[in-house]
Each structure stands twice: as C-alpha cells, then as structure tokens.
C-alpha positions as CSV (number, residue, x, y, z in Angstrom):
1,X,172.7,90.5,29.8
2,X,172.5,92.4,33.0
3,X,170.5,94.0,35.7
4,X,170.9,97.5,35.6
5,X,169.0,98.8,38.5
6,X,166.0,96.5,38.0
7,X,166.2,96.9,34.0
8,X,166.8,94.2,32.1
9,X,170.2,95.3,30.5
10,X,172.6,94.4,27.7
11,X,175.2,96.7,26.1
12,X,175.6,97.6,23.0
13,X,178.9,97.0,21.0
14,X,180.0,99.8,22.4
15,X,180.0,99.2,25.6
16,X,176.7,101.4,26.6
17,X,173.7,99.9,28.6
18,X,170.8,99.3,26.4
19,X,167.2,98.6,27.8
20,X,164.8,96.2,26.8
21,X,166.6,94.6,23.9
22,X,166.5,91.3,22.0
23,X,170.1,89.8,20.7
24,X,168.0,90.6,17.3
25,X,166.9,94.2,17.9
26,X,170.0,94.7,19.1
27,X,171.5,93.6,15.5
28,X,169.3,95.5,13.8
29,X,170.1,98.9,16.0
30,X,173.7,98.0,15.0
31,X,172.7,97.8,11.6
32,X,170.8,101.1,11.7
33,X,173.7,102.9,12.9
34,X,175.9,101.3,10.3
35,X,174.0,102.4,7.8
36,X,173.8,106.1,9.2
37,X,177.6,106.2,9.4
38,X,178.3,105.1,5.9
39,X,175.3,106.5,4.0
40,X,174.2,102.7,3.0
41,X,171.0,100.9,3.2
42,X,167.8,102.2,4.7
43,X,168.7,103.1,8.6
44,X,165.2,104.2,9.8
45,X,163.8,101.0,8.2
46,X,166.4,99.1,10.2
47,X,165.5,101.0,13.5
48,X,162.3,100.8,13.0
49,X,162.2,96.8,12.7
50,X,164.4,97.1,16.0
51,X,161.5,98.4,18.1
52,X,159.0,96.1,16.1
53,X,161.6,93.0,17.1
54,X,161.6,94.9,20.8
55,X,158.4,96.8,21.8
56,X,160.4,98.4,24.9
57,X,163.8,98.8,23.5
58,X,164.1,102.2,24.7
59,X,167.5,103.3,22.6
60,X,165.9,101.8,19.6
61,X,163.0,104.2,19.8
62,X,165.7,107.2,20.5
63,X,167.3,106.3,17.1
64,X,164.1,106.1,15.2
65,X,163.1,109.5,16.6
66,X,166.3,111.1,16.2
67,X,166.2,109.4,12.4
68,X,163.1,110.5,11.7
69,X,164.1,114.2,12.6
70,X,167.4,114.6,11.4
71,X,166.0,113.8,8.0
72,X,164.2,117.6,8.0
73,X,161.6,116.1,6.2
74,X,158.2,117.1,8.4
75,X,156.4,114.1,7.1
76,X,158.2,112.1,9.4
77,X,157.8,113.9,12.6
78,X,155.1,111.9,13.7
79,X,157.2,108.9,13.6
80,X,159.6,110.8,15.6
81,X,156.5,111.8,18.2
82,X,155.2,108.4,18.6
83,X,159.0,106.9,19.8
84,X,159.3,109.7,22.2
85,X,156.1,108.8,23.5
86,X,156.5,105.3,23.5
87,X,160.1,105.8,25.2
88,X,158.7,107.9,28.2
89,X,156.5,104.6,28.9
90,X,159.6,102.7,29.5
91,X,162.3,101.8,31.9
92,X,165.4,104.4,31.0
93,X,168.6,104.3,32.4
94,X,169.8,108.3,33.5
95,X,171.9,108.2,29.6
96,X,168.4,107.1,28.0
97,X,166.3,109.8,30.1
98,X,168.8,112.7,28.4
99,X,167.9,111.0,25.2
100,X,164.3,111.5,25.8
101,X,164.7,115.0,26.8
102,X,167.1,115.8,23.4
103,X,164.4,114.3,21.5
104,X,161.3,116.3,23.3
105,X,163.7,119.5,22.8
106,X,164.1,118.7,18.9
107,X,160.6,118.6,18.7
108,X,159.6,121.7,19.3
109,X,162.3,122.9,16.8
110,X,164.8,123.7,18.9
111,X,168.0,122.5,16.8
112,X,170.2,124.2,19.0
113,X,169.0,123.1,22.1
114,X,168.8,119.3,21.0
115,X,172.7,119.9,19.2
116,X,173.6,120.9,23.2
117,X,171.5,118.0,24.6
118,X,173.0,115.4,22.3
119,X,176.4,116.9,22.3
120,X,176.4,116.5,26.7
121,X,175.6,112.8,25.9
122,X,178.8,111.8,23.6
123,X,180.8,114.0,26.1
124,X,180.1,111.8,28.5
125,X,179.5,109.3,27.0
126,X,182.4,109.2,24.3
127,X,181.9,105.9,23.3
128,X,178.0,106.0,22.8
129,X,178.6,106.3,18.3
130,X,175.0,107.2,18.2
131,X,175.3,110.5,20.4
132,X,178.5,111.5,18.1
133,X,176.9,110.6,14.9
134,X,173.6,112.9,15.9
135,X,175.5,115.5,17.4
136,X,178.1,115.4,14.7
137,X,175.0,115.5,11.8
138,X,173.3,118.8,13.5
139,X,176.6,120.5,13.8
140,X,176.4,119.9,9.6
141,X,173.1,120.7,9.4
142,X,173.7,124.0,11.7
143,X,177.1,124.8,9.5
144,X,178.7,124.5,12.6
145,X,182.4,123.0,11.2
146,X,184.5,123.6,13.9
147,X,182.3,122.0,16.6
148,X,182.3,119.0,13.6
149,X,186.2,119.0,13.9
150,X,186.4,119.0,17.8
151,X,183.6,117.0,18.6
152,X,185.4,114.2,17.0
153,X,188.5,115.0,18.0
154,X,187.2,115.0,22.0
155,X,185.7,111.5,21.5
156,X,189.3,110.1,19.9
157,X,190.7,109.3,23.0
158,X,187.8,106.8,24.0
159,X,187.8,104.9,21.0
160,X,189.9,102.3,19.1
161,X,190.6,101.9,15.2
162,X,189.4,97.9,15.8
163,X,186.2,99.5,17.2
164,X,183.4,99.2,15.0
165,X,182.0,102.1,13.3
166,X,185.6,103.8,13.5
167,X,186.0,105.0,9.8
C-alpha cells in the first residue's frame, strides 16, 4: 500500500495505482477482468462484489460502469449511472478522473467519443489491461478491426508473456 497524493493507494497487478481498495476487492477486480478477458464466469457480478467489498474503490466502480455499458443491453445503464456517480464522490488519481470522464461520455451514447477516451488511457497507460480490454471491445463493437490489430500491437512493448492476463 501507498500514499499517492493523500489517497490511500495500492496497485493493481499491473502495476497501476488503484484507490480505495481492500486486498479482497482488489481480488475480486482481478477476477472481474479475468473473466472479461476469457469470456468465463460472471465479470459484472465479480465487479460488483468489489465495490460492495470497497465502498470507495474508485476503479472498481469504473469497471462496473464500463461492464454494465459495454453489454448494450439498456437495462443495465442504471448500474452504469449509479458507479459514475458514486466515483465522482471519491478520491481519483488524474488516470481515474479520464475514467470518469470516458464513462460520463459513454453515457450519453457517444461510442465514439468514449472508444477515443479509453483508447488515450491504454496509450498511456499500456499496462492498465482494463483500458485495452474496453478500448479493444468498442473497436469490435464499432467494426473497427484495424484499430483492434494496432491497439494491441502498440501495448506489446509494455507487457510480458509471464504477465497475467497476456493470452
């Protein structure tokens, strides 16, 4: 755990600062994002339990808003509403804050504009596996197949095959 700026800080298995997590959110977030990657389990139940485990984990109320919208299913946009909400009453590091502003921008239907959002986080943030999952799962959803291919291929560098999530 660390002090980042005042938050209380750990990182995720990544390497990314996380605020206002619990060793046990923190496993379920994992979990969630797991489960995203390969298609297994229930990810947004997963998430979810996360921010119930950790009231002010502010990246575990990104993924369940992000979950909960990439879904398409309209039904769950309130979900996705309440985590945004909830998130802009919490500490955020400047990473988190583009989250929140991705999120609000998704929201109003704006695919394109959350795809750019999300896709400026992985860039800078090539190791953040949530980022590149999102971004990489609205280039699908927007047929997009060459900003699949290069998105990936830009985050390569960063990463390790011993790195979890690296499929």
């Amino acid at each position: 755990m660390q002090d980042y700026r005042g938050l209380i800080s750990r990182t995720d298995v990544h390497g990314n600062i996380v605020t206002g997590a619990t060793p046990r959110a923190l496993e379920l977030y994992e979990q969630a994002l797991d489960g995203f990657l390969a298609w297994l389990g229930d990810s947004r139940a997963d998430a979810l339990r996360a921010v119930e485990e950790a009231p002010g984990f502010t990246m575990g109320h990104a993924m369940v808003a992000l979950l909960h919208m990439v879904g398409r299913d309209p039904t769950w946009l309130p979900v996705a509403q309440a985590s945004l909400a909830r998130m802009r009453e919490l500490p955020q590091t400047e990473r988190e804050r583009s989250y929140a502003e991705a999120i609000a921008t998704g929201l109003t239907g704006d695919f394109e504009g959350i795809r750019s959002l999300i896709g400026a986080i992985a860039a800078r943030h090539p190791r953040d596996l949530l980022a590149l999952a999102m971004a990489h799962t609205l280039d699908y959803l927007l047929g997009d197949t060459r900003a699949q291919r290069d998105r990936i291929a830009a985050a390569l560098p960063a990463c390790s095959r011993a790195d979890r999530g690296n499929h």
